[in-house]
N, C-alpha and C positions, 0 to 999 in steps of 0.2 A: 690456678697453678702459680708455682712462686716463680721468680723470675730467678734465674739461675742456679736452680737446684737441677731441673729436667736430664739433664746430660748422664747418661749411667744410669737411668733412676725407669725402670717398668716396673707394671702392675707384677707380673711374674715371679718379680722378687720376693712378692708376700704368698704363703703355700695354697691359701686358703682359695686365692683368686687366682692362681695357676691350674688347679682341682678345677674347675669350674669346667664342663663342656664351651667348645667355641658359640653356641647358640645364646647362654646364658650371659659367657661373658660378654658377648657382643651387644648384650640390651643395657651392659651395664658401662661397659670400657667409655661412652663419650660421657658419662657423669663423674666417672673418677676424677679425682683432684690432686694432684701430689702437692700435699704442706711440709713444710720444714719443723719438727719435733723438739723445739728445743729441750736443752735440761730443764728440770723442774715445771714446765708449763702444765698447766689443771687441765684435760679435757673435757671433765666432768668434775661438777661438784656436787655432795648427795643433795638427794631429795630436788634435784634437777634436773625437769625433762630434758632428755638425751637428743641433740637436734641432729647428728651422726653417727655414720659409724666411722672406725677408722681401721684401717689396716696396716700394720708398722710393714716395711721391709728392713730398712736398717736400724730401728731406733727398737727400745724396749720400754714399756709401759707400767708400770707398776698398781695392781689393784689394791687400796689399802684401807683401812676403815680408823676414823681418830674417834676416842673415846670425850666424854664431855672433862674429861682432867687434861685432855690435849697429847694424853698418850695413843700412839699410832703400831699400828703391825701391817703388815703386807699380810694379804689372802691368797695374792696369783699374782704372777706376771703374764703380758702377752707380748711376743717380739713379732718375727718372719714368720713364724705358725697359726698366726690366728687373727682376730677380731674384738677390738675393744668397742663395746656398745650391747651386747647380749640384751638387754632391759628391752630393747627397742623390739627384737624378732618376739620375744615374750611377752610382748603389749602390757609390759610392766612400767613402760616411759618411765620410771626415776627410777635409785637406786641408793640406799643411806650408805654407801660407798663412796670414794673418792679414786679417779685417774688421773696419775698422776705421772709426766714421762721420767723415766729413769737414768735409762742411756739414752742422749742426742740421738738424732738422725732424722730421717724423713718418713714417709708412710700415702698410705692414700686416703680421700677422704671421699664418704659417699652420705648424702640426704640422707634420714633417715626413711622416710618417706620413699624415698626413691627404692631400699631396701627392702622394706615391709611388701612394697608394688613387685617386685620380682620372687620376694619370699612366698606370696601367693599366688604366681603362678605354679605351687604344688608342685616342684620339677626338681632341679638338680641341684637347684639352692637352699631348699627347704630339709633334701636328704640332709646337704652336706652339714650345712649350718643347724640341726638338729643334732648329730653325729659330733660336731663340735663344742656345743653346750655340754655335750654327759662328760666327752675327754676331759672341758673346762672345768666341770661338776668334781672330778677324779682328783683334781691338780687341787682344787680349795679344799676337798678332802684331807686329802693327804697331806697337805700345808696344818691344817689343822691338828693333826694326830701327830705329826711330825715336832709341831712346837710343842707340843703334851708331856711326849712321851721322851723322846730325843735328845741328846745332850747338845748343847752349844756350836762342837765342832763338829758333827753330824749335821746340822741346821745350816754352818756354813757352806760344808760342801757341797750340800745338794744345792745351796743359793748359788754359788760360785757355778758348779758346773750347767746348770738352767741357764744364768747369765748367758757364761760363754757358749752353752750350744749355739746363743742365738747370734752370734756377733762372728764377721768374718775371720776372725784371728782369737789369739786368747788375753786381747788384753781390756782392761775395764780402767774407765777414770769413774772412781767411786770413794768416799773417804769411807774410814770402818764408822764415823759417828752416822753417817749417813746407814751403811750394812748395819747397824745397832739398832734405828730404828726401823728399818724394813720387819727384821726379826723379833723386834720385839724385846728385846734386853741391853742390858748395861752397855755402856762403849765399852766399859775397865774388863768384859769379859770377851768384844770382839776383837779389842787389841792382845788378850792373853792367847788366844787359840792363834789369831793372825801368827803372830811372832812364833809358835809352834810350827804351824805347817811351811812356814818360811825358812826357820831350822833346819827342817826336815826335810830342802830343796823341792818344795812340790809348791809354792806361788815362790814370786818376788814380790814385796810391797816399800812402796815409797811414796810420798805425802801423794794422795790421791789417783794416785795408781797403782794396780796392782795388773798381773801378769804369771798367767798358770803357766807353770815349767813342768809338768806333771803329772796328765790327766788319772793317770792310771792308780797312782798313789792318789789320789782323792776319790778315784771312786772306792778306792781299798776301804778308805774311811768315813767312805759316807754310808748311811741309812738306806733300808730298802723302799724309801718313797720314791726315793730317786727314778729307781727302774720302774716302778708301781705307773708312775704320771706317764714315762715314757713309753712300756710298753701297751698302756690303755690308748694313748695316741694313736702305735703305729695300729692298733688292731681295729677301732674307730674309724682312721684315716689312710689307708692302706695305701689310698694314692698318690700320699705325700712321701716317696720315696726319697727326694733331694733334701728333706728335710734335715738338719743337722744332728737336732735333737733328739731326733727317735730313728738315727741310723742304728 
C-alpha cells in the first residue's frame, strides 16, 4: 500500500469489487493493494505476461494497441467499472495490447495468481468476471464499428462522455493531441470539432483541460454506441446500480 494515498480510498469504490458477495470478497480484501495510478504509467506492455490485476476507483486506464509505424488507437477504456488484466482469468497471460493509465488516480492491485486461485473456486467471481469479459467484449466492439463507420464528433462524444461517467465531476486534464491519438486521427481534426462543441456551449476547453457543460447536448450528438456499451453493462451487471456510467 502507498503511504499516503489510503485516506478516502476503499475497495468499494471500484464496481466490480463491491458486486462481489462478503464471502468472496473477504478471501480477497487482505491481498488488495491500493497503488497510486499515475498519468501515462504502462501497466502492461504487449506480449508481457500480466503479473496483476488492477482495479481503478479513481483513475481511468486506457487499452490501446500501437501499430509497427508507431501509430496508436484506443480499443476500451476501464475506470470504477471494471478490471484491467482480463488475459490473466483467460489463461491467455499476454496480450499484443498495451495499458496504459489515462486519467491519474489510484486503484487496487491484486496477484494474479491470487485471482486465477478465487477465479476457480467456480463461485461468484467467476459469474461476475465472466459476465464482465462479454460487457468488455461489447465496449471493443463497438469501439471498433464506432471508428468505422462514425464521424469525428460522434467519436468524441462518446470518448468524452465514457471519460466523464467514470470520474467524480465532469472535468478531464487531457490535451486534444493526446484525445487524437486515443482515437486514432489527426490533432487538426480533434481541435476542429473541440472548438465546435465549445461554440455550441456543451464542453469548455482550455490548454489541457476541458470540462462538460452539457451532458445532454452531447449525448444529442453522440452515436448509438454510446447507449450500445452502456446498456450491455447494465443488463450483464445488473448489480452495479451506483455505477455512474450505466445509470
Amino acid at each position: 500500500m502507498v503511504a499516503g494515498i489510503s485516506a478516502g480510498h476503499n475497495p468499494n469504490q471500484n464496481q466490480l469489487l463491491a458486486t462481489l458477495p462478503s464471502d468472496s470478497f473477504a478471501r480477497i480484501a487482505p491481498h488488495l493493494e491500493l497503488v497510486s495510478m499515475p498519468l501515462g504509467q504502462v501497466l502492461y506492455e504487449s506480449d508481457i505476461q500480466l503479473q496483476h490485476a488492477y482495479f481503478p476507483t479513481t483513475s481511468i486506464v486506457s487499452l490501446h494497441y500501437v501499430m509497427e509505424s508507431g501509430a496508436s488507437a484506443e480499443i476500451a477504456s476501464v475506470g470504477k467499472e471494471g478490471m484491467v488484466g482480463i488475459p490473466i482469468i483467460l489463461a491467455g497471460k499476454t496480450t499484443p495490447g498495451m495499458a496504459t493509465v489515462l486519467t491519474a488516480g489510484c486503484g487496487y492491485r491484486l496477484k494474479g495468481w491470487l485471482l486465477m486461485e478465487e477465479f476457480n473456486h467456480a463461485g461468484a467471481m467467476l459469474r461476475l468476471l465472466l459476465r464482465y469479459t462479454q460487457a468488455f467484449m461489447t465496449q471493443i466492439s463497438q469501439t471498433a464499428m464506432c471508428n468505422r463507420f462514425h464521424s469525428i464528433e460522434q467519436q468524441l462524444c462518446r470518448w468524452l462522455l465514457l471519460a466523464t461517467d467514470r470520474l467524480p465531476d465532469h472535468e478531464l486534464t487531457m490535451t486534444q493531441e493526446l484525445i487524437a491519438t486515443m482515437l486514432g486521427v489527426r490533432r487538426e481534426g480533434i481541435t476542429e470539432i473541440a472548438g465546435n462543441l465549445q461554440r455550441a456551449g456543451l464542453i469548455s476547453y482550455r490548454r489541457g483541460h476541458i470540462s462538460v457543460l452539457n451532458r445532454s447536448g452531447l449525448e444529442s450528438r453522440v452515436c448509438e454506441c454510446y447507449n450500445v456499451v452502456r446498456k450491455e453493462f447494465h443488463r450483464l451487471l445488473p448489480g452495479q446500480d451506483d455505477i455512474i456510467a450505466f445509470q
